[in-house]
C-alpha positions as CSV (number, residue, x, y, z in Angstrom):
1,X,1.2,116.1,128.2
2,X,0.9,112.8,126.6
3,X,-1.9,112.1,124.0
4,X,-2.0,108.9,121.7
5,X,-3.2,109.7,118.1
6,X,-5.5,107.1,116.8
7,X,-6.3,106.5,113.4
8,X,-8.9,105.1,111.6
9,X,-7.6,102.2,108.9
10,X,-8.1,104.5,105.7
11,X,-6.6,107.1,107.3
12,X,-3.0,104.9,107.5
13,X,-2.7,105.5,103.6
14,X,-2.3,109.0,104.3
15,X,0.5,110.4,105.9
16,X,1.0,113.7,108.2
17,X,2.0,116.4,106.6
18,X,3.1,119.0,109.1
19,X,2.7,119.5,112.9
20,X,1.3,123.0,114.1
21,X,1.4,124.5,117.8
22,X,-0.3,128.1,118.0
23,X,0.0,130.5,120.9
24,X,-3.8,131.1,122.0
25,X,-4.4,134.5,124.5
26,X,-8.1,133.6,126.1
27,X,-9.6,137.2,126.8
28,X,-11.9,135.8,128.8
29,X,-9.1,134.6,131.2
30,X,-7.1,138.0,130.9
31,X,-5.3,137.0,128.3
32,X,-3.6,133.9,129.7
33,X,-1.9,132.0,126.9
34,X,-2.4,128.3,125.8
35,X,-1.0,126.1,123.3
36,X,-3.0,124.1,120.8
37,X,-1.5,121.3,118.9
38,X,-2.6,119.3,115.9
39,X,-1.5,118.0,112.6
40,X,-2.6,117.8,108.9
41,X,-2.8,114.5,107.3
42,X,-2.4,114.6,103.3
43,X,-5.9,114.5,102.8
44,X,-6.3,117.8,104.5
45,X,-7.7,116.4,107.7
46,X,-7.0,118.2,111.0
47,X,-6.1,116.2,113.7
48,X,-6.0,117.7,117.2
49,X,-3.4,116.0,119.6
50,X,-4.1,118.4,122.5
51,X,-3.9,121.8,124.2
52,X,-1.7,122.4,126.8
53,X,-0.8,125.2,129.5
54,X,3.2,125.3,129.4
55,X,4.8,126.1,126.3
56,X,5.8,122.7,124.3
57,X,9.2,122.5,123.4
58,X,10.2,121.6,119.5
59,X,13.4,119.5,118.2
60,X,13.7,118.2,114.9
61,X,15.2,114.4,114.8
62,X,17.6,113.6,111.7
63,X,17.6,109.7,111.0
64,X,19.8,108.5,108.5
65,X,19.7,105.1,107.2
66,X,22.0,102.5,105.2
């Protein structure tokens, strides 16, 4: 899955705060799972970047900078 996140130009002030993914069972579809992703800006805003059917894998990056 690849999904570009566009912003509006007041929106560039605020930053994201966090990143979610949540497990979603569909009854309807006996219970076959999903995964729905967005993120939070500052301002509160909800942003979705996209569902998808395999689970998304998670790694945190540590940049260091002199």
């Amino acid at each position: 899955m690849r999904n570009i996140i566009k912003l509006h130009e007041k929106e560039l002030n605020n930053s994201v705060t966090e990143i979610r993914i949540e497990e979603i069972r569909d009854v309807d579809f006996q219970f076959k799972p999903y995964w729905y992703i967005y993120c939070i800006l500052e301002n509160g805003r909800r942003i979705e970047i996209g569902r998808s059917n395999k689970k998304p894998k998670c790694y945190k990056q540590l940049s260091i900078y002199k």
